[in-house]
C-alpha positions as CSV (number, residue, x, y, z in Angstrom):
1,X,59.0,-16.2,-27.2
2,X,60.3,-15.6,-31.0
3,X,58.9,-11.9,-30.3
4,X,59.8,-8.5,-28.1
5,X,57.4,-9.0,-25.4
6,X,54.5,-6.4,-24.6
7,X,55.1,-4.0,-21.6
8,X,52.3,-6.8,-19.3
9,X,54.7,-9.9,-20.8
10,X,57.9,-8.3,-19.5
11,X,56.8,-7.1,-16.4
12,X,55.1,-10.4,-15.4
13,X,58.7,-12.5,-16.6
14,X,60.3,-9.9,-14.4
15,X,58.5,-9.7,-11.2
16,X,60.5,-12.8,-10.0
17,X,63.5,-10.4,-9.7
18,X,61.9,-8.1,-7.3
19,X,62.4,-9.9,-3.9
20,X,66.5,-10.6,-5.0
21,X,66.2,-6.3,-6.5
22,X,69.2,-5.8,-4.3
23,X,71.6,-8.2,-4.9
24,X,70.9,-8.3,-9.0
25,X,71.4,-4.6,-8.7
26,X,74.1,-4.4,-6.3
27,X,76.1,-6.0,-9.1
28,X,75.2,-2.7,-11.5
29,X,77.1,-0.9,-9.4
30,X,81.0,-2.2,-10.1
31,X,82.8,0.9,-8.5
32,X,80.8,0.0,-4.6
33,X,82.6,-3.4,-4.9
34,X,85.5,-3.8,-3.3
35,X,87.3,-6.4,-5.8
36,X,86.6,-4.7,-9.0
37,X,87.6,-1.5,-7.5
38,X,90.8,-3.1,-6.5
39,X,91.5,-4.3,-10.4
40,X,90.5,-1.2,-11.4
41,X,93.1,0.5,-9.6
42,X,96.0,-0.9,-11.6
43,X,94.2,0.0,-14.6
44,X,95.9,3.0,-16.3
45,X,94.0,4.8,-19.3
């Protein structure tokens, strides 16, 4: 678009994501996933 979008422009490019909400999300959520909570495991700090 060249610009930020108005609130109505990014809520009608983002309605497509609405019916896959739970699997885009379920991604936001690293420490429910088995694999990266295995990796992150062995991680020391």
């Amino acid at each position: 678009m060249g610009k930020i979008p108005t609130v109505a422009e990014y809520m009608e490019q983002v309605k497509s994501l609405e019916a896959k909400a739970a699997e885009v999300y379920r991604y936001m959520n690293f420490d429910q996933i088995p694999e990266f909570k295995e990796v992150a495991d062995t991680v020391t700090v």
